[in-house]
C-alpha positions as CSV (number, residue, x, y, z in Angstrom):
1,X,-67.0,79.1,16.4
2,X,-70.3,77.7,15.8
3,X,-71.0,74.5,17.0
4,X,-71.2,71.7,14.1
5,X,-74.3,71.6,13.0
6,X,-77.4,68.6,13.7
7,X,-77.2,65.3,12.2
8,X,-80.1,64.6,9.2
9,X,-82.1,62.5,11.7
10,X,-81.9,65.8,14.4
11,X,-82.6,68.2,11.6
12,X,-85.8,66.6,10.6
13,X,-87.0,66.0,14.3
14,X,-86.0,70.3,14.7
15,X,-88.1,71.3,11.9
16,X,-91.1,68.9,12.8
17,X,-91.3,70.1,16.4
18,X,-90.7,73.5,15.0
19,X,-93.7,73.4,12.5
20,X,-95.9,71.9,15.5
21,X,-94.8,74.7,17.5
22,X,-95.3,77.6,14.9
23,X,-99.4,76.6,14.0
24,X,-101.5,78.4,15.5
25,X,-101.6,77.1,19.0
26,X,-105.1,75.1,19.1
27,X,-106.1,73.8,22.2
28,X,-104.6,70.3,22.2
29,X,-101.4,71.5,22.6
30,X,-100.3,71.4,25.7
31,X,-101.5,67.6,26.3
32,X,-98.5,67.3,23.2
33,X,-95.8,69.2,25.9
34,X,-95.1,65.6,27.2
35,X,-94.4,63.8,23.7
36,X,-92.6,67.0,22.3
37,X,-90.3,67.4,25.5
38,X,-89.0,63.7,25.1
39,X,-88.4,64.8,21.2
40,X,-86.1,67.7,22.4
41,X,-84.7,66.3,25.0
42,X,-82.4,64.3,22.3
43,X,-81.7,66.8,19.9
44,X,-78.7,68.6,20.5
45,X,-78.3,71.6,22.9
46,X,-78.6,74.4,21.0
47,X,-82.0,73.4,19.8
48,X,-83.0,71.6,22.8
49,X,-82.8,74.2,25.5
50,X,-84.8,77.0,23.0
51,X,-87.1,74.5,22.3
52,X,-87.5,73.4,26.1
53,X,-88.2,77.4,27.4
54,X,-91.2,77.2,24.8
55,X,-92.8,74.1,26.2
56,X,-92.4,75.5,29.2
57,X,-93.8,78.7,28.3
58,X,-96.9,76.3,26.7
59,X,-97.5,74.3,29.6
60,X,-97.4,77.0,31.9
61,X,-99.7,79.9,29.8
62,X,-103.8,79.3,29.7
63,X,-104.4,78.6,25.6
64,X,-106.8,80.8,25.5
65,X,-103.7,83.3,26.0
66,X,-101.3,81.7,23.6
67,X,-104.2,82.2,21.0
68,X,-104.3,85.6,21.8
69,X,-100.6,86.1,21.7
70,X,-100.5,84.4,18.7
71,X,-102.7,86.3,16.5
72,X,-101.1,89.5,17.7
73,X,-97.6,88.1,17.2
74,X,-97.9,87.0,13.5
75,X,-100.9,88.4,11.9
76,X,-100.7,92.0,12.7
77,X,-96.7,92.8,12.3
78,X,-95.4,92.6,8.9
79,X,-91.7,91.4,10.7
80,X,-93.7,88.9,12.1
81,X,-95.0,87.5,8.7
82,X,-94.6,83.7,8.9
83,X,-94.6,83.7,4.6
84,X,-91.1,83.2,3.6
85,X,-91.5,84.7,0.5
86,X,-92.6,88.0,1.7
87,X,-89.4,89.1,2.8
88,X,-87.7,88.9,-0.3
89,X,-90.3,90.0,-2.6
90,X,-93.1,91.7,-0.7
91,X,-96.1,91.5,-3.0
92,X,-94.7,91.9,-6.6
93,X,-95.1,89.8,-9.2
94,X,-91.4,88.1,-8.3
95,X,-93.4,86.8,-5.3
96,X,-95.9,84.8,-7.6
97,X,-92.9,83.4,-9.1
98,X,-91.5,82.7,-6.0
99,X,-95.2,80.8,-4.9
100,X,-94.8,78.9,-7.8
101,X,-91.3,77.0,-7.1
102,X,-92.4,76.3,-3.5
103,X,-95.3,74.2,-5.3
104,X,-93.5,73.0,-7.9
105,X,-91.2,71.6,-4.9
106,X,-93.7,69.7,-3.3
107,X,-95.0,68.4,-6.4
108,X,-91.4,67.0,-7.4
109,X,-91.5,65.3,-4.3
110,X,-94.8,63.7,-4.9
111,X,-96.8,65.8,-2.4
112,X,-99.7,68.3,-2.9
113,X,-100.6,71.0,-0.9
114,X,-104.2,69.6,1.2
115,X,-105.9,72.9,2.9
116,X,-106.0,76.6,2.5
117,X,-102.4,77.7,3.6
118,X,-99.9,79.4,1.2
119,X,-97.2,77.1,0.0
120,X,-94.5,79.6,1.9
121,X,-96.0,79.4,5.3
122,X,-93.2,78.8,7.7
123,X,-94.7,75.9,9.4
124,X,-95.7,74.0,6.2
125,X,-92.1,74.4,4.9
126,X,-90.7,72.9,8.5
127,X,-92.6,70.0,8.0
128,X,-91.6,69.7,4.1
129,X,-87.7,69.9,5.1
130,X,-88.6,67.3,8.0
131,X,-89.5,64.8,4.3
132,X,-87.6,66.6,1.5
133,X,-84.4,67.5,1.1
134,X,-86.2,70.3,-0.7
135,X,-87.5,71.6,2.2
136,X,-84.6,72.6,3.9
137,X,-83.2,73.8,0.2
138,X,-86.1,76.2,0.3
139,X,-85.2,77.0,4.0
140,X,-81.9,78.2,2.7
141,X,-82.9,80.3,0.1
142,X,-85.5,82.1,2.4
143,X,-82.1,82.4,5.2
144,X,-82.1,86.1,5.3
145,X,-86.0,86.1,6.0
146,X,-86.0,83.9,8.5
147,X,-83.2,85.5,10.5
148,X,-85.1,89.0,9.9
149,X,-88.1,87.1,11.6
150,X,-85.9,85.7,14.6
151,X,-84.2,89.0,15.3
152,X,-87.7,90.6,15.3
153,X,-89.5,88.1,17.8
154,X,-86.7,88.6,19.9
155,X,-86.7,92.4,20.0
156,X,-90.4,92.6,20.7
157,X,-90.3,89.9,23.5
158,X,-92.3,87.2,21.6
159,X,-91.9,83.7,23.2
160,X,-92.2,82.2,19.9
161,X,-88.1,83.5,19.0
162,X,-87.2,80.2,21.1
163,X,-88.7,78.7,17.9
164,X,-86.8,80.3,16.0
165,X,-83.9,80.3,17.8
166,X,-83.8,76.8,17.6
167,X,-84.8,76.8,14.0
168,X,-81.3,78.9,13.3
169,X,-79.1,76.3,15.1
170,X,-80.4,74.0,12.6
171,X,-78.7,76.2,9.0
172,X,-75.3,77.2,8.5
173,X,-74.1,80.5,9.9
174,X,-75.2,83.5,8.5
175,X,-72.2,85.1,6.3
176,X,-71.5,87.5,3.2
177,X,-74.4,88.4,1.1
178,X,-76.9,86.2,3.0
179,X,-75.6,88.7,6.6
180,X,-75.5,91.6,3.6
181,X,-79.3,90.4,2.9
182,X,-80.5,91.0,6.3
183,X,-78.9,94.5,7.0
184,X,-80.4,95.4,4.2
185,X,-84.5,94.1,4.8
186,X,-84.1,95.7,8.4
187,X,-83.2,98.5,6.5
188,X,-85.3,99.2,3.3
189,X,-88.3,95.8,4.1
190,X,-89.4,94.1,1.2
191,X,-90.3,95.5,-2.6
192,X,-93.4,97.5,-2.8
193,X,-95.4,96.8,-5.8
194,X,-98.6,95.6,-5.1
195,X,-100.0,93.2,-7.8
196,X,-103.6,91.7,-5.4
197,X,-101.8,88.3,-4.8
198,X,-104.9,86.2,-3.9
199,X,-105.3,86.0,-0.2
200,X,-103.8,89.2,0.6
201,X,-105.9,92.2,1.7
202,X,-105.5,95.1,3.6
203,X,-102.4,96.7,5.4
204,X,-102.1,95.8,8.7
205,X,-98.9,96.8,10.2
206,X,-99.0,99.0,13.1
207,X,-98.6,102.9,13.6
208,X,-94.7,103.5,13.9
209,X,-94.1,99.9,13.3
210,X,-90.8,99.5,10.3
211,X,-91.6,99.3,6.8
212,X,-95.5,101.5,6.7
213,X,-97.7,101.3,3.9
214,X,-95.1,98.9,2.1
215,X,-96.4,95.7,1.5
216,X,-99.6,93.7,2.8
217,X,-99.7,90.8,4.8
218,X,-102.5,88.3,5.7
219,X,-105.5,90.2,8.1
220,X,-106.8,87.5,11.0
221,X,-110.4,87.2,9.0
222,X,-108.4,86.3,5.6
223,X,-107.1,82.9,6.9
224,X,-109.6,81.6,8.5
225,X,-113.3,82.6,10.1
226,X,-114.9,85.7,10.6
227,X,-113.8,85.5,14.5
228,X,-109.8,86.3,13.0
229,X,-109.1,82.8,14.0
230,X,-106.6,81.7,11.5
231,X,-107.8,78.5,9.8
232,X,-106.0,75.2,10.5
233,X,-102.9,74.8,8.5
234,X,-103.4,72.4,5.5
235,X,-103.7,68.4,6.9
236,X,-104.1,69.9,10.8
237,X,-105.5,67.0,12.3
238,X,-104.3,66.2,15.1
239,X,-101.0,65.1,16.6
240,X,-97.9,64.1,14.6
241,X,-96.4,61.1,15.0
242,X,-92.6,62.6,16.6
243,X,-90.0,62.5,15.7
244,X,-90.1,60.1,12.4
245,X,-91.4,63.0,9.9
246,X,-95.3,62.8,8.5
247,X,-95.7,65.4,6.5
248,X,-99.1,67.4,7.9
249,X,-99.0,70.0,5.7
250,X,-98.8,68.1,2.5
251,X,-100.2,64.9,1.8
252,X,-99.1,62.4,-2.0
């Protein structure tokens, strides 16, 4: 049986470390290993010891590496797309509806979004269900996604599924059509009707990688600067105050 799930206060410390550790790993971040370590270490185990092999991995990998890793881990493999939305509706026109309720979210809750990132982006999300119960409503609906993501870091290896590992332990158990939901994106991958959503541009899945010539995801030069850097996520500006939530991704 699955152990009872985090209390409200754990919850919104998981998802604010996780959306710290999802961003794209700027240099600061291993001087925040210390801070984040004595958020874990009181959140319960089966966050805390995913979380911890992480850090570890952090503290112990040069960031030039995790950079690196990084941009290879979610900007070229569509399974490793960190936009919720793209697993349910690929780039159809469902998906610009889809766009719009993450925004309308945020505005309910008094909060715009403050930089270039799309309202979906995993880490932005995290930090929203940190403040909102929205957030984690929104987390919810995008279940099946996220556990396609989680099983697909941890096939290829990727450090970052201790992320989402501990992410999972923080939602209900998969079961019925949500489980039915992610045989069936490992199977078929998201709709394929491409409408141009803005900030979308070529394919960039690999040779032999699930789902070809399906769907588009983000390139490394269409987040951020012409070195495939991907830009600072929207209100990046420096550490977070842990584990109390401040929203960096969205600002009132």
């Amino acid at each position: 049986m699955r152990p009872k799930g985090p209390a409200p206060a754990e919850a919104a410390a998981a998802w604010q470390t996780g959306s710290v550790l999802l961003r794209y790993p700027e240099p600061e971040l291993p001087g925040l290993v210390p801070e984040l370590r004595d958020v874990v270490a009181g959140l319960p185990r089966a966050i805390a010891e995913p979380y911890g092999r992480f850090l570890d991995h952090v503290a112990a990998t040069p960031s030039h590496e995790l950079a690196v890793a990084y941009v290879e881990t979610f900007d070229h493999r569509k399974r490793g797309c960190l936009y919720l939305s793209y697993y349910a509706y690929g780039d159809t026109r469902k998906r610009g509806m889809a766009l719009l309720r993450f925004q309308r979210a945020y505005r309910a809750a008094g909060l715009v979004l403050t930089g270039e990132e799309i309202a979906d982006h995993l880490p932005v999300v995290l930090e929203f269900a940190a403040y909102d119960a929205a957030g984690r409503a929104l987390l919810l609906e995008h279940r099946a996604g996220l556990e396609l993501l989680r099983r697909s870091l941890r096939e290829s290896g990727s450090p970052w599924a201790d992320v989402l590992d501990g992410v999972n332990a923080t939602l209900p158990a998969l079961t019925g059509r949500a489980a039915d939901a992610v045989m069936r994106l490992a199977a078929e991958g998201p709709p394929d009707e491409e409408v141009g959503l803005p900030g979308y541009g070529p394919e960039s899945g690999r040779p032999g990688e699930a789902w070809p010539s399906k769907a588009r995801t983000p390139g490394p030069g269409e987040r951020g600067p012409e070195s495939g850097r991907p830009a600072p996520g929207p209100g990046e500006h420096g550490p977070v105050a842990l584990p109390e939530p401040v929203v960096r991704g969205v600002r009132r």
